[in-house]
Phi, psi and omega in degrees: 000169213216121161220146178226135174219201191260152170243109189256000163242086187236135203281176201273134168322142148255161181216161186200225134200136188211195209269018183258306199158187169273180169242141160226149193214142174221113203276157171193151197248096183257128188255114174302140165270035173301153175318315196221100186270145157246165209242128209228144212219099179245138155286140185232157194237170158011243203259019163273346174300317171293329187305315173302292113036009213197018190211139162247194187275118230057008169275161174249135215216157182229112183254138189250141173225168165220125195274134150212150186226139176187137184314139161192123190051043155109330183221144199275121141235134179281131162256142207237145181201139224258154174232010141202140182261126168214174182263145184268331180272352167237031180267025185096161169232181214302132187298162210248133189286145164306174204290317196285006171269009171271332152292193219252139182284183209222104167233145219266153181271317182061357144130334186308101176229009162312134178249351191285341169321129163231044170263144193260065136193000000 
């Protein structure tokens, strides 16, 4: 999955040692550019905290994410956990159309010219 916004937060590293080796997971806040935006709370891990870290506050970034969710003591937390960061703003711009899509489309009658139809649409 994919989401992209602005980054307007970023919370302080964690660091850590469990029985794989060590960690480090760093959180950060990105606000969608949706009509009626909302604001996603993503974790970056190991060495995508440096890839964040190539990012300040208000850039705009396209995050490949992965949802996971899971029970503890009776109640569900979800986590959004990023498996890539990239800038949103040098990710291309709109394929560029063929010539013949520069005229007006062209629609066909197909012989139907009933008109006694009175459905209002």
């Amino acid at each position: 999955m994919e989401i992209t916004g602005r980054i307007i937060q970023k919370l302080d590293m964690q660091k850590g040692a469990s029985a794989k080796g060590e960690w480090k997971k760093q959180e950060f806040i990105i606000e969608t550019n949706d009509k009626f935006p909302k604001k996603v709370c993503v974790s970056a891990w190991s060495e995508k905290v440096d890839d964040l870290t190539r990012f300040n506050i208000n850039d705009t970034v396209k995050v490949s994410y992965n949802l996971e969710s899971r029970e503890y003591n009776g109640r569900w937390y979800t986590d959004v956990r990023s498996w890539k960061i990239e800038s949103a703003s040098g990710s291309g711009s709109a394929p560029s159309q063929p010539e013949n899509f520069s005229q007006a489309p062209v629609i066909e009658d197909f012989g139907n010219s009933d008109t006694s139809d009175d459905l209002p649409f």
